[in-house]
Biopython code that builds the backbone (N, CA, C, O; Angstrom):
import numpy as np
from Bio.PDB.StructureBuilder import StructureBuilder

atoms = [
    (1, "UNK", "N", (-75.529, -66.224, -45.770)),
    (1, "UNK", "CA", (-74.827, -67.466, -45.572)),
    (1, "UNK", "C", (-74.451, -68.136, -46.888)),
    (1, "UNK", "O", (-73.437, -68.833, -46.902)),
    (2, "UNK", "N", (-75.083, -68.005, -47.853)),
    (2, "UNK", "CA", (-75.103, -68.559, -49.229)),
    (2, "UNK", "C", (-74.657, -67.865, -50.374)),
    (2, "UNK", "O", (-74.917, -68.162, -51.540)),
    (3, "UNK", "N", (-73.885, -66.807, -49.923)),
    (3, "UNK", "CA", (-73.518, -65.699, -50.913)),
    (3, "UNK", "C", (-72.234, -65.979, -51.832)),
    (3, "UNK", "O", (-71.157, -66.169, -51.267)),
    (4, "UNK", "N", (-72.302, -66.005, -52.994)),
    (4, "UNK", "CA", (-70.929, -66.568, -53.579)),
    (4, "UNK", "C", (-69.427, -66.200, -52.600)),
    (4, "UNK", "O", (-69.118, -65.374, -51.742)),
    (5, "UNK", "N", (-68.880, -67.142, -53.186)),
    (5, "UNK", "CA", (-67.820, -67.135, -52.179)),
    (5, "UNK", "C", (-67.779, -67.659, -50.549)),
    (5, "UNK", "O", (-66.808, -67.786, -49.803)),
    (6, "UNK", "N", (-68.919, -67.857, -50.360)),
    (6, "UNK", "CA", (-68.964, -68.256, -49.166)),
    (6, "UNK", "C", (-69.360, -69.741, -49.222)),
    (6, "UNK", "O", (-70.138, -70.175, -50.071)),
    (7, "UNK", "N", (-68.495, -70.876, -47.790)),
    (7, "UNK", "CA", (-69.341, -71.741, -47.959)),
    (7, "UNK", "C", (-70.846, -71.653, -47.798)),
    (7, "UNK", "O", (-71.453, -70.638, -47.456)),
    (8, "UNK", "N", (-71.516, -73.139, -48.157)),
    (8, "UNK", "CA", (-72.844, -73.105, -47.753)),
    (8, "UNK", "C", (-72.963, -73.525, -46.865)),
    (8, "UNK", "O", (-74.135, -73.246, -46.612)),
    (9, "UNK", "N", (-72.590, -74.079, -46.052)),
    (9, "UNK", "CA", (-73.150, -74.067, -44.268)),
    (9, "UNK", "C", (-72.133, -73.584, -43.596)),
    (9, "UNK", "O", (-70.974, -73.992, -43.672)),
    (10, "UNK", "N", (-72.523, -72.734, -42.943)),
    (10, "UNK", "CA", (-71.337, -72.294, -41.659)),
    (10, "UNK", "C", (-71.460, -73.405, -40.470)),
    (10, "UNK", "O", (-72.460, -74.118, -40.378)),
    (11, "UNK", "N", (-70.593, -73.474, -39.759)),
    (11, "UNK", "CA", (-70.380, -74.605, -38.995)),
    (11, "UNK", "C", (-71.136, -74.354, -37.529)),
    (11, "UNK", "O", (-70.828, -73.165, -37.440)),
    (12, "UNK", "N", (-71.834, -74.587, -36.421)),
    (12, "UNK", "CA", (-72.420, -74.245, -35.533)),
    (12, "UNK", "C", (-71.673, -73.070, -35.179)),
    (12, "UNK", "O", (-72.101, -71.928, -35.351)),
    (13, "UNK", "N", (-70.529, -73.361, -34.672)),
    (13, "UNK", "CA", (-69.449, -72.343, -33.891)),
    (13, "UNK", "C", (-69.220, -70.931, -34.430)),
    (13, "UNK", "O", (-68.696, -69.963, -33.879)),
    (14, "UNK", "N", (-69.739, -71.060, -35.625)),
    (14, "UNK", "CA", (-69.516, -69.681, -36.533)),
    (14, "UNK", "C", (-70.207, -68.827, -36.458)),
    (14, "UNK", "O", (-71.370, -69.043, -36.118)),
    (15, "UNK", "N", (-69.710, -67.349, -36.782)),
    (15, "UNK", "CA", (-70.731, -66.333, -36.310)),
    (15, "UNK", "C", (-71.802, -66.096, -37.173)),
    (15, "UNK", "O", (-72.310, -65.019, -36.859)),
    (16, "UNK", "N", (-72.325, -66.566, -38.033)),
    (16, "UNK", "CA", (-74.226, -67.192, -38.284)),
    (16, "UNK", "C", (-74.894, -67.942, -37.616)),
    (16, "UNK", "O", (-75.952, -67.444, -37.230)),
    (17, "UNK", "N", (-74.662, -69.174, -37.251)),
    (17, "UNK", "CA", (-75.567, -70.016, -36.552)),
    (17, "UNK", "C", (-75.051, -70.238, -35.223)),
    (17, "UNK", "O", (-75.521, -71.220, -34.648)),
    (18, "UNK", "N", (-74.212, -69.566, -34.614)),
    (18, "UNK", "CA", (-73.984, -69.946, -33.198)),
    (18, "UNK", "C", (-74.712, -69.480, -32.448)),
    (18, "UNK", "O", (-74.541, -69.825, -31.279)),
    (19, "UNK", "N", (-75.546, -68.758, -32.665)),
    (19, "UNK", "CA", (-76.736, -68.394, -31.891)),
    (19, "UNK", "C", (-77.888, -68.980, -31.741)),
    (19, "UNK", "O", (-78.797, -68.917, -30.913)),
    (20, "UNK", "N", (-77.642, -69.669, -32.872)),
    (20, "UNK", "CA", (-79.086, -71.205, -32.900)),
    (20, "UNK", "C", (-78.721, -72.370, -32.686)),
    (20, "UNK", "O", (-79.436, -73.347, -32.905)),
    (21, "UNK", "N", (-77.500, -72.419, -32.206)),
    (21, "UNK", "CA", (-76.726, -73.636, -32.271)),
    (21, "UNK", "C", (-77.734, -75.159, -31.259)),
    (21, "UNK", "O", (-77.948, -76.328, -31.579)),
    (22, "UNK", "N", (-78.112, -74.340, -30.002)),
    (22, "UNK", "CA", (-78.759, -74.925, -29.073)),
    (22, "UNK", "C", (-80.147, -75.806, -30.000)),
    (22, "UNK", "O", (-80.395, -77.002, -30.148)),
    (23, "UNK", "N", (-80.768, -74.653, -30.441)),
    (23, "UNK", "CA", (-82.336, -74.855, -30.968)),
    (23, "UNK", "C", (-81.719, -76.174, -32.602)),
    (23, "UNK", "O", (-81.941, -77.385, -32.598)),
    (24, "UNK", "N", (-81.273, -75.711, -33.291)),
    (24, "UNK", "CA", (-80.636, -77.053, -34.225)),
    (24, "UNK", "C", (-80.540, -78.057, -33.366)),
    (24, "UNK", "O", (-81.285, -78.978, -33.700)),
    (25, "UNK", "N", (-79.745, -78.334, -32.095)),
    (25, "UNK", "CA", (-79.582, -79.276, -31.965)),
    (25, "UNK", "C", (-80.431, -80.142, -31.040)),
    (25, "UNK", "O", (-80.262, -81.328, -30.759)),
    (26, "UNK", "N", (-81.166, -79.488, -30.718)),
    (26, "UNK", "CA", (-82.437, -79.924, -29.894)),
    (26, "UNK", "C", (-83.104, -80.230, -31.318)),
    (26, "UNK", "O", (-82.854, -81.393, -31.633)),
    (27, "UNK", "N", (-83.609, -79.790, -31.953)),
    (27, "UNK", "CA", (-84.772, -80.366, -32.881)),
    (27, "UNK", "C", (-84.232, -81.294, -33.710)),
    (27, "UNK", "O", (-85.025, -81.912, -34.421)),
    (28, "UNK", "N", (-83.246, -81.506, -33.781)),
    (28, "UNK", "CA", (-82.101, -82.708, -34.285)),
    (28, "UNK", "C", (-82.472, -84.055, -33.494)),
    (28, "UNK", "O", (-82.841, -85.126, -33.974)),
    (29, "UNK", "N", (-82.308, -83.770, -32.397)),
    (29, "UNK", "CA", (-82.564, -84.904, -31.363)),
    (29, "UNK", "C", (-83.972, -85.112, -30.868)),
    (29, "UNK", "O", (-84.282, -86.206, -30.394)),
    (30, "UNK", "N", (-84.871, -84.094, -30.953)),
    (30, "UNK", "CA", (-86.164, -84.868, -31.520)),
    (30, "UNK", "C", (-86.336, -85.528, -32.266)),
    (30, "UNK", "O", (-86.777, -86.657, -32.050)),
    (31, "UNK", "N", (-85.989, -84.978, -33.687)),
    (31, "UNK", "CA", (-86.771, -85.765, -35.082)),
    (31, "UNK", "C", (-85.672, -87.446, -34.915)),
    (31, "UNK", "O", (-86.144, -88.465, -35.421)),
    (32, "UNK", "N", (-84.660, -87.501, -34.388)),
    (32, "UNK", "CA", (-84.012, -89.065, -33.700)),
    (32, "UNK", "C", (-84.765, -89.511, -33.010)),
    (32, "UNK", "O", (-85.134, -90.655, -33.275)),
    (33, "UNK", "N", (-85.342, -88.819, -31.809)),
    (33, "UNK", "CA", (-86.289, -89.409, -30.541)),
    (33, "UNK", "C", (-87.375, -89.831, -31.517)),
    (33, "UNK", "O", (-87.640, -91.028, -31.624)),
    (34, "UNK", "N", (-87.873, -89.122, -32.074)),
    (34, "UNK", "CA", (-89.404, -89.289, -33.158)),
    (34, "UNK", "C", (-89.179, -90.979, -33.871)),
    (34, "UNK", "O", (-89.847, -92.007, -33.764)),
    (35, "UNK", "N", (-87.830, -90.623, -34.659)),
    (35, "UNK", "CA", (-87.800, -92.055, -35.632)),
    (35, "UNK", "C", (-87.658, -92.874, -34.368)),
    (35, "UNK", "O", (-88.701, -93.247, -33.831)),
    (36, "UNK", "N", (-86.566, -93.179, -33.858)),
    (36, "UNK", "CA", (-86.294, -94.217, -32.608)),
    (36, "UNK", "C", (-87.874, -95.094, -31.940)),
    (36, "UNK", "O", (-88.096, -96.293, -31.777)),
    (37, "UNK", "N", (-88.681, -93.949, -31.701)),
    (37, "UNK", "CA", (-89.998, -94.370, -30.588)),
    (37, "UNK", "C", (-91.011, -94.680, -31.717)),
    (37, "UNK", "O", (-91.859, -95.500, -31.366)),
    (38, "UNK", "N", (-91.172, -94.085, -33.389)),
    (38, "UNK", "CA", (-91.890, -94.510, -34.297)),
    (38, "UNK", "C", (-91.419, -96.043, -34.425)),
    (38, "UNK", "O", (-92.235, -96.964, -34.383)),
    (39, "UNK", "N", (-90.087, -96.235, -34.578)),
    (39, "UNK", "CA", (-89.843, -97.582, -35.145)),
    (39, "UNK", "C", (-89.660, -98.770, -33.997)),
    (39, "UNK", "O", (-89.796, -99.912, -34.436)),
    (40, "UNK", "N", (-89.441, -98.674, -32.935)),
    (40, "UNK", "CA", (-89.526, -99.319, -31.916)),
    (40, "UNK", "C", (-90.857, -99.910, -31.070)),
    (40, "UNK", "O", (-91.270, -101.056, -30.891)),
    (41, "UNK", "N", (-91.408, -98.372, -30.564)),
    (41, "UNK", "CA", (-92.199, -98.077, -29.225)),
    (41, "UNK", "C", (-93.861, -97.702, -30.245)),
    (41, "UNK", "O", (-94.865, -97.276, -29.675)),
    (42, "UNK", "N", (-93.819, -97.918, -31.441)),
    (42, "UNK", "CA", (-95.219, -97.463, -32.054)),
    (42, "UNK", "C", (-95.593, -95.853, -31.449)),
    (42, "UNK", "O", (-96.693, -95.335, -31.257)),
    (43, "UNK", "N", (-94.296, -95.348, -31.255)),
    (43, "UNK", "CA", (-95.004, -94.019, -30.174)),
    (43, "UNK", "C", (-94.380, -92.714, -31.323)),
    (43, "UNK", "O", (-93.361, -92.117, -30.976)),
    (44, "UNK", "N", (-95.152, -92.290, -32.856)),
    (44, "UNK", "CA", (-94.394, -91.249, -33.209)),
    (44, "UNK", "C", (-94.716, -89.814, -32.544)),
    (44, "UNK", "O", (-95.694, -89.749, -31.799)),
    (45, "UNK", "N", (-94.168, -89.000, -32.709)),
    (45, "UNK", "CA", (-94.250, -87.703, -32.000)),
    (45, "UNK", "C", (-95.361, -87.332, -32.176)),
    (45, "UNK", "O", (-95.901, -87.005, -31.120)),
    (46, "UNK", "N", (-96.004, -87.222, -33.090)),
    (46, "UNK", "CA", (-97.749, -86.727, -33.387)),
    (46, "UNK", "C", (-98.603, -87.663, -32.923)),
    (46, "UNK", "O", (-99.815, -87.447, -32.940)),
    (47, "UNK", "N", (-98.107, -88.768, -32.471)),
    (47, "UNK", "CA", (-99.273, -90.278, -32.701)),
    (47, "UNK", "C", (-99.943, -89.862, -31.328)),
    (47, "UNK", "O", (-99.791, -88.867, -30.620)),
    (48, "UNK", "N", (-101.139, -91.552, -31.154)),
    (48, "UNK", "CA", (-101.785, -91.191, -30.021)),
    (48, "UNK", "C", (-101.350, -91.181, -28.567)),
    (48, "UNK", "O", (-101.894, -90.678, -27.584)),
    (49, "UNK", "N", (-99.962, -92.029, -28.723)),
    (49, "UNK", "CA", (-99.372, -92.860, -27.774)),
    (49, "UNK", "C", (-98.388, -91.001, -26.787)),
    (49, "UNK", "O", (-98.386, -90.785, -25.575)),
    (50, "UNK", "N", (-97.976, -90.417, -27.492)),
    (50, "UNK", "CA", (-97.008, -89.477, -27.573)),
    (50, "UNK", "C", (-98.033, -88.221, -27.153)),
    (50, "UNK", "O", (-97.685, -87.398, -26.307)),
    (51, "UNK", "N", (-99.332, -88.154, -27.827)),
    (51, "UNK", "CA", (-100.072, -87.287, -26.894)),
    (51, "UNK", "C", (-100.911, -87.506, -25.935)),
    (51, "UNK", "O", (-101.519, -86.552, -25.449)),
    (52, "UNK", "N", (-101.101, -88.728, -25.501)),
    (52, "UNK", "CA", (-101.632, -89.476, -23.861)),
    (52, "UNK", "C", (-100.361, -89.272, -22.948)),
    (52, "UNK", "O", (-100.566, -88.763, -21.846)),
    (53, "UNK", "N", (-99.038, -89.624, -23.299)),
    (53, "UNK", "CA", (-98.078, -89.528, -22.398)),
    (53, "UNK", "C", (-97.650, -87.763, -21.968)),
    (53, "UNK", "O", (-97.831, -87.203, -20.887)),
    (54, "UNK", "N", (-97.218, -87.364, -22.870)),
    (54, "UNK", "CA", (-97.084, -85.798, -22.922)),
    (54, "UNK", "C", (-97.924, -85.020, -23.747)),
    (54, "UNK", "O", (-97.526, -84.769, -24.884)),
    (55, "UNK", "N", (-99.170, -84.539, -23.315)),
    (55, "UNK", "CA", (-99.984, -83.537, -24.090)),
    (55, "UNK", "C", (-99.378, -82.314, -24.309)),
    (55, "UNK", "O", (-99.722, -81.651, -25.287)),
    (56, "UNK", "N", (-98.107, -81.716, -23.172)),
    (56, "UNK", "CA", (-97.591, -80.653, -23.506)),
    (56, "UNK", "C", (-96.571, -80.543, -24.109)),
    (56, "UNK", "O", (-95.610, -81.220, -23.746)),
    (57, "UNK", "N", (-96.468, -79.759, -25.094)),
    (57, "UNK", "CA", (-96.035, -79.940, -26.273)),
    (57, "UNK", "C", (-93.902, -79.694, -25.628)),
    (57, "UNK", "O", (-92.959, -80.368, -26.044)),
    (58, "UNK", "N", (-93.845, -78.682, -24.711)),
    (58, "UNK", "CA", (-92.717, -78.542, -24.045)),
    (58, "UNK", "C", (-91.959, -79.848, -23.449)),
    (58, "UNK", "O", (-90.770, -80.161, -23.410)),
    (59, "UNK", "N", (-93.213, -80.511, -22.975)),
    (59, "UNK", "CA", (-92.772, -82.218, -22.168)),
    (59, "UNK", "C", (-92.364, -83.138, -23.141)),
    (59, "UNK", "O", (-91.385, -83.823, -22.844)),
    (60, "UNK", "N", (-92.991, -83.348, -24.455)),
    (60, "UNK", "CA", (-93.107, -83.864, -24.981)),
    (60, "UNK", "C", (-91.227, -83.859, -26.014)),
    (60, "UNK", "O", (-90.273, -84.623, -26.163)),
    (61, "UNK", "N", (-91.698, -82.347, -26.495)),
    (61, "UNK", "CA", (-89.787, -82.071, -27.212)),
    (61, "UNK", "C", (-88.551, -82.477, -25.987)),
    (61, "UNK", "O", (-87.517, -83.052, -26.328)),
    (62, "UNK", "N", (-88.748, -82.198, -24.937)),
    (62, "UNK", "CA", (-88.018, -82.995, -23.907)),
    (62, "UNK", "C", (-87.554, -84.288, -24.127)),
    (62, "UNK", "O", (-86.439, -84.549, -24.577)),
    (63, "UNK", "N", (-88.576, -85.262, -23.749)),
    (63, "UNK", "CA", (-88.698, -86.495, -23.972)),
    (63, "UNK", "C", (-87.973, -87.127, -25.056)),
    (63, "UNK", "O", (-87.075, -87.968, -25.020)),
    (64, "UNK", "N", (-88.670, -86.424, -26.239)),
    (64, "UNK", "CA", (-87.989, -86.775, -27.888)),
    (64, "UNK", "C", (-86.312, -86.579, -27.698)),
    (64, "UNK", "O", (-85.340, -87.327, -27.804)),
    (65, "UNK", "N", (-86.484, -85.415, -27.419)),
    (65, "UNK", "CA", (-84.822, -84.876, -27.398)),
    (65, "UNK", "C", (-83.764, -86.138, -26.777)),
    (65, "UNK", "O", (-82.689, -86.668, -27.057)),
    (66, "UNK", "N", (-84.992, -86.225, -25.619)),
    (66, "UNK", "CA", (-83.662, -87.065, -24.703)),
    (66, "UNK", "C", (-83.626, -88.122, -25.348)),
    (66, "UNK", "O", (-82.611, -88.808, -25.231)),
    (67, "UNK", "N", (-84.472, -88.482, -26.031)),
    (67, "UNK", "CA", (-84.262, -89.832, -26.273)),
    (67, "UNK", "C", (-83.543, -89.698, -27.922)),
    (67, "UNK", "O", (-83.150, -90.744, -28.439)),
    (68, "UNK", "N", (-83.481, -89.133, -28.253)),
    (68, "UNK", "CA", (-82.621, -88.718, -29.884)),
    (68, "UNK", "C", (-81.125, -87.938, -29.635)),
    (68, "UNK", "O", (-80.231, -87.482, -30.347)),
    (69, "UNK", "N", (-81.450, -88.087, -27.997)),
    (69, "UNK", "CA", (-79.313, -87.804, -27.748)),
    (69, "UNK", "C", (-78.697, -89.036, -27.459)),
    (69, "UNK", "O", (-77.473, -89.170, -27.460)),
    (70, "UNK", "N", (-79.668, -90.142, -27.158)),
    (70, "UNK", "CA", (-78.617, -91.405, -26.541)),
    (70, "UNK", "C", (-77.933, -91.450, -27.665)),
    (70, "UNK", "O", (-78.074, -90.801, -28.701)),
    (71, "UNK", "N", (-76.664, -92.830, -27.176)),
    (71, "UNK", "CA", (-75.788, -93.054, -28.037)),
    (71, "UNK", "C", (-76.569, -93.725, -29.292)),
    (71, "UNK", "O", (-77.782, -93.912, -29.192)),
    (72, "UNK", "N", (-75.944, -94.048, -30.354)),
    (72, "UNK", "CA", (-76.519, -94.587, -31.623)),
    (72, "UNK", "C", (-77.235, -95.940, -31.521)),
    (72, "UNK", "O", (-77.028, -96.259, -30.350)),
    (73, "UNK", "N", (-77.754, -96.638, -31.927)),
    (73, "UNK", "CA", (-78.306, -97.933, -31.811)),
    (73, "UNK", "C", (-77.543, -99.025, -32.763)),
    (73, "UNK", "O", (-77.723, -99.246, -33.960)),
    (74, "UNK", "N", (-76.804, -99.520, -32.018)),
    (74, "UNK", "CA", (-76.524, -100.842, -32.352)),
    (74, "UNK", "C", (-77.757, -102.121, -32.883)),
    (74, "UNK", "O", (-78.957, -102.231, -32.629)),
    (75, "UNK", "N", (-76.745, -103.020, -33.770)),
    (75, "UNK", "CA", (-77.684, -104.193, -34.096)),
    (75, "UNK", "C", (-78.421, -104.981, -33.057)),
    (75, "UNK", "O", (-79.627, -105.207, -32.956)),
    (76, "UNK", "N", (-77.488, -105.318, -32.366)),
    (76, "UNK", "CA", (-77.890, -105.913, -31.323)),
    (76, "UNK", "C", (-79.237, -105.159, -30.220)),
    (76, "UNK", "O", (-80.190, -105.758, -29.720)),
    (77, "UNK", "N", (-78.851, -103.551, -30.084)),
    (77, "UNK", "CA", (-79.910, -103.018, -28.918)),
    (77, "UNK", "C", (-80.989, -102.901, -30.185)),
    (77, "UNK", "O", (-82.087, -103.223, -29.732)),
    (78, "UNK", "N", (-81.085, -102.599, -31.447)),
    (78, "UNK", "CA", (-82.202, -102.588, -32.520)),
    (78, "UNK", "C", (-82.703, -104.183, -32.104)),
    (78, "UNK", "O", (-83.925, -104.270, -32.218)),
    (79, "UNK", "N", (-82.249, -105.085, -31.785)),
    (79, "UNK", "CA", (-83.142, -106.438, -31.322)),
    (79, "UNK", "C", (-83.182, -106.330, -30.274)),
    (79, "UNK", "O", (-84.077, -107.091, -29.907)),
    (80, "UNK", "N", (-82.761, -105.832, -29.427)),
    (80, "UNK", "CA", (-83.348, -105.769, -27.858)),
    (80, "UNK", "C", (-85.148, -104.959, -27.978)),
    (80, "UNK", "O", (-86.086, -105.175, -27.210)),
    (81, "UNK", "N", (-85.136, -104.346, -28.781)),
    (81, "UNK", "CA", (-86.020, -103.217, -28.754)),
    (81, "UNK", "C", (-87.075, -104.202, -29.741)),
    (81, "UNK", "O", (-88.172, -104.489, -29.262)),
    (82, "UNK", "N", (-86.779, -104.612, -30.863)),
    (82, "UNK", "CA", (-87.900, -105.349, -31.662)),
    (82, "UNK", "C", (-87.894, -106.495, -30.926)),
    (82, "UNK", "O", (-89.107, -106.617, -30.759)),
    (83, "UNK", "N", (-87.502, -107.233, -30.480)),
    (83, "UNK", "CA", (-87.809, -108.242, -29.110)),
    (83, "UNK", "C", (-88.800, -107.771, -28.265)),
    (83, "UNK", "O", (-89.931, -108.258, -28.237)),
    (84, "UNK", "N", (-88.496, -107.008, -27.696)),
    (84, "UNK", "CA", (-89.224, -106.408, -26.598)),
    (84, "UNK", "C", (-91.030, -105.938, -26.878)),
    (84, "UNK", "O", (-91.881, -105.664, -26.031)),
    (85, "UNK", "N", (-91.107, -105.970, -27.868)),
    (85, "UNK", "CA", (-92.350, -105.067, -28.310)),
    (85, "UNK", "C", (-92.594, -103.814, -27.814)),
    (85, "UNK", "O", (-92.125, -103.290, -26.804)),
    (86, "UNK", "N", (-93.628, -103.235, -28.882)),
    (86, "UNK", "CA", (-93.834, -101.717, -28.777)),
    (86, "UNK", "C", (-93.923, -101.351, -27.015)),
    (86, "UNK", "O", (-92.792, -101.451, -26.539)),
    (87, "UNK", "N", (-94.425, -101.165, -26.510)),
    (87, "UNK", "CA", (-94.850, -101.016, -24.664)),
    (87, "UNK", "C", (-93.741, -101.364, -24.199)),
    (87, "UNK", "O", (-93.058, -100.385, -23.897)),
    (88, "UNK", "N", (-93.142, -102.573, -23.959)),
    (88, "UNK", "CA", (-91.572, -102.585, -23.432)),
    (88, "UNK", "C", (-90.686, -101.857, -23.920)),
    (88, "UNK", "O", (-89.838, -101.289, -23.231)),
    (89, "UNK", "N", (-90.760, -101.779, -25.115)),
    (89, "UNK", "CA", (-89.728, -100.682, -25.894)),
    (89, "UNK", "C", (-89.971, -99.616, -25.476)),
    (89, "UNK", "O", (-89.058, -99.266, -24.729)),
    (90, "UNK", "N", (-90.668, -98.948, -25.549)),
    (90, "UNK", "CA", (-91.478, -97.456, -25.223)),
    (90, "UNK", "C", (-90.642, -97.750, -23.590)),
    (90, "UNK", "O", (-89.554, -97.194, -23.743)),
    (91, "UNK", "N", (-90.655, -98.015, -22.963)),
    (91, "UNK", "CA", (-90.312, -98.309, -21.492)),
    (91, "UNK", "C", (-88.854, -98.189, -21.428)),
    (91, "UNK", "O", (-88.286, -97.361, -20.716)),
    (92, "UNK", "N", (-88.251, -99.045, -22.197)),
    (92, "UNK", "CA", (-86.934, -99.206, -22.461)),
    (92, "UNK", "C", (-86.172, -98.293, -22.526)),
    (92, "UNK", "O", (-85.119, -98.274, -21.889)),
    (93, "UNK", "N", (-86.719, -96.964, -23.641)),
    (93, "UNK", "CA", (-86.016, -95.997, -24.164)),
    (93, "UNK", "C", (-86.631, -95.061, -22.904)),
    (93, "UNK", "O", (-86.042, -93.983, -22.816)),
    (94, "UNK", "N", (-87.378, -95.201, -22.211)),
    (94, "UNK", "CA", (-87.926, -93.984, -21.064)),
    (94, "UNK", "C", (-86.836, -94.067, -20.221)),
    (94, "UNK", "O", (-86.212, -93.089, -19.810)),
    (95, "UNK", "N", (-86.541, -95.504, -19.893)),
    (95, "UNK", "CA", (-85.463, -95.977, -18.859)),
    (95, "UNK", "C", (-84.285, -95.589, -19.361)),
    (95, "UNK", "O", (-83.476, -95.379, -18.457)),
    (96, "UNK", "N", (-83.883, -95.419, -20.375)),
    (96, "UNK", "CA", (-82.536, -95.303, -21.059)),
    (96, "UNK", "C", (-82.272, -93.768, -20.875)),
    (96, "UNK", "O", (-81.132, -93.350, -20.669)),
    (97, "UNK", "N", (-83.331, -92.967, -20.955)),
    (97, "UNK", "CA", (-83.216, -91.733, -20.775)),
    (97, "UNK", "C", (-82.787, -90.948, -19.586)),
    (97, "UNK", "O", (-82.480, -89.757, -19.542)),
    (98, "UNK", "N", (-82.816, -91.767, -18.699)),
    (98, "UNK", "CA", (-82.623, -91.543, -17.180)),
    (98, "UNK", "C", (-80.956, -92.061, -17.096)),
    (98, "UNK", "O", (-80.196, -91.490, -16.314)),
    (99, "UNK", "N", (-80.634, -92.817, -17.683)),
    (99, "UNK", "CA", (-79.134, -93.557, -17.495)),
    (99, "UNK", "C", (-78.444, -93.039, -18.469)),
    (99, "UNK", "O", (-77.219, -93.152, -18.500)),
    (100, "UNK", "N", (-79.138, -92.396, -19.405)),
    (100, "UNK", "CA", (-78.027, -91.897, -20.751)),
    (100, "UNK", "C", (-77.141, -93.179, -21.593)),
    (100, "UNK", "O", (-76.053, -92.963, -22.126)),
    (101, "UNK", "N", (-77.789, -94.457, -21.596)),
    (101, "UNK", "CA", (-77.288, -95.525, -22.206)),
    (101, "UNK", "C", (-78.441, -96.364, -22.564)),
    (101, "UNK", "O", (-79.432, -96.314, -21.836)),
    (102, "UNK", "N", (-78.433, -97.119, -23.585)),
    (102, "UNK", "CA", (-79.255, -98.010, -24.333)),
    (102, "UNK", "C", (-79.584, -99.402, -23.066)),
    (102, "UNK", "O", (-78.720, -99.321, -22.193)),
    (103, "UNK", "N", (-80.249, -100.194, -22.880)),
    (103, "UNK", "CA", (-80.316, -101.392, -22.037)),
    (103, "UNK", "C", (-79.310, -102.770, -23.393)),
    (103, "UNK", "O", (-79.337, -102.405, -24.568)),
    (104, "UNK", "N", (-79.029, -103.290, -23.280)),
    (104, "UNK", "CA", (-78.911, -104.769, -23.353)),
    (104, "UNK", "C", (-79.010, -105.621, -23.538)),
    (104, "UNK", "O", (-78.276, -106.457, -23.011)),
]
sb = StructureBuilder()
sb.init_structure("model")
sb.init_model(0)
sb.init_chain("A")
sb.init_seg("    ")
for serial, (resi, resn, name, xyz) in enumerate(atoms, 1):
    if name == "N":
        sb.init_residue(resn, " ", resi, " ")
    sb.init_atom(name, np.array(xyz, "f"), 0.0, 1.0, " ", f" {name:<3s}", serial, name[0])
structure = sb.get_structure()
């Protein structure tokens, strides 16, 4: 992939990484779900909160994922969420995950 002359990243669609295209973008949208529920919900992916809710580690990259595909966070839903405190937040983004949109 890195061989002179070549660019350095091939683009998902390309024939190097289109075969991982899925797995990039899932662990993409974890390590989002991770920051999102660290900075919100006190819930980071390793913490205690994240292995009481999902001990399995499959449930758990789920969860992250879904919640590191919603749309981006606005100023405004970033104060819906620090308003809310950690436990409502944590709730918030569970609920959001089901609707595929931020709350309000």
């Amino acid at each position: 992939m890195n061989r002179v002359g070549l660019p350095l990243v091939d683009d998902l669609e390309g024939p190097v990484l289109r075969e991982h295209r899925d797995a990039f973008r899932q662990g993409a949208h974890v390590m989002i779900g991770h920051t999102l529920l660290a900075r919100y919900a006190n819930a980071p992916y390793l913490g205690p909160r994240a292995a009481a809710e999902f001990p399995e580690r499959r449930a758990r990259n789920r969860f992250y994922a879904a919640v590191g595909a919603l749309p981006p966070v606005t100023h405004e839903i970033a104060d819906t969420y620090l308003d809310a405190g950690p436990a409502r937040a944590f709730t918030l983004l569970a609920d959001a995950t089901r609707t595929g949109k931020h709350h309000e």
